[in-house]
N, C-alpha and C positions, 0 to 999 in steps of 0.2 A: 885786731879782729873787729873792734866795733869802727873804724876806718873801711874797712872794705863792705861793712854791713849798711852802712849809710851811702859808700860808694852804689852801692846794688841797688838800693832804694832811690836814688835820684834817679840810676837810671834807668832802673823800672818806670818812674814817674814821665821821665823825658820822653820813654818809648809809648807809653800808654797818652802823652800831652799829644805825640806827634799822629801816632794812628787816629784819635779822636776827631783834633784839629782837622789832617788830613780827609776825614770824612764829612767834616762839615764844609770844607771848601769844595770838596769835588759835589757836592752835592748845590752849590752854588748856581750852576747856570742853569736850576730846576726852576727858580725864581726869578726868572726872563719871562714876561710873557711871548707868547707868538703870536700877538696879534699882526700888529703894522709891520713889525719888522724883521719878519720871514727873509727877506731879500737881505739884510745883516749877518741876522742869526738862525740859519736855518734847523729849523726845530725837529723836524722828522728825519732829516737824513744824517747819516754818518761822515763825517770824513774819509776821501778815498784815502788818505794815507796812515789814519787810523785803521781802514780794513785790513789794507793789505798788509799794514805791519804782526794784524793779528792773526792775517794766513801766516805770512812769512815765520813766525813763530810758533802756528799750530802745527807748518811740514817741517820746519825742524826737532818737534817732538812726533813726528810720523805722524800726525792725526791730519790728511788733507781734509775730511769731512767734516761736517760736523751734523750729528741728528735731526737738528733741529735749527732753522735759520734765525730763530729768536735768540740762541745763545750768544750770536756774535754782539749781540746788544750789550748782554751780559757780561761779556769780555769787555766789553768795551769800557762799562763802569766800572770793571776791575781793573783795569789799565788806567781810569784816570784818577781811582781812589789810591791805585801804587806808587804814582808819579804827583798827588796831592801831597800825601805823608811823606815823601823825600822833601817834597818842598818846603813842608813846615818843620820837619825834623832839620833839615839847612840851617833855616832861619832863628829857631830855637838852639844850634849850637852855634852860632854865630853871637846870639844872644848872651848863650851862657859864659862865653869867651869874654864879649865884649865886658859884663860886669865885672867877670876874674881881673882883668886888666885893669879896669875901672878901680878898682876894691883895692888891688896891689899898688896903682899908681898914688892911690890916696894912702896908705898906709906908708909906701915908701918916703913920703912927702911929710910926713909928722916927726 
C-alpha cells in the first residue's frame, strides 16, 4: 500500500512539474521583443496553420463559429500551452528513465 501511495505522489508531482513547466515555456515567446524583428518573428499575426488547425478541430466538434473573433487567440494559447506540457512531460520522463537506468546500472555494478 504505501508502494502505490508514493507511486501517486510522484506522479501527482510529474504531472503538476509538467503543466507548470509547460506554462512557463509556452509563455516564452512573450519575451521576444517586436521591435526590429517583426520580419522573423511576426508578433501580431497568427499562423495560418495554426488557424486552420483550430477551425479544422472546432467543425469537427460542430462549432464552425465562433462568437467572438478574439477567441481564436485564445485557442491559440491553449494549443500552444497543450503541446508545451507534452513537451516537457516527454522530456521529464525521459529524465526519470534515464536516472532509473543510471541508478540500476550503478547498483548492478557494485
Amino acid at each position: 500500500m504505501k508502494k502505490i501511495a508514493v507511486k501517486l505522489v510522484v506522479c501527482a508531482a510529474f504531472i503538476a512539474a509538467s503543466v507548470i513547466g509547460g506554462l512557463y515555456l509556452s509563455h516564452l515567446p512573450d519575451l521576444i521583443p517586436c521591435g526590429n524583428i517583426t520580419d522573423i518573428f511576426p508578433c501580431s499575426d497568427m499562423p495560418y496553420s495554426v488557424e486552420m488547425f483550430i477551425r479544422f478541430c472546432l467543425s469537427v466538434i460542430g462549432r464552425s463559429d465562433l462568437a467572438n473573433p478574439d477567441d481564436m487567440e485564445a485557442l491559440a494559447a491553449l494549443l500552444y500551452w497543450a503541446i508545451a506540457t507534452l513537451l516537457v512531460g516527454a522530456f521529464l520522463f525521459l529524465c526519470y528513465f534515464a536516472v532509473r537506468r543510471h541508478r540500476a546500472k550503478k547498483i548492478h555494478e557494485q
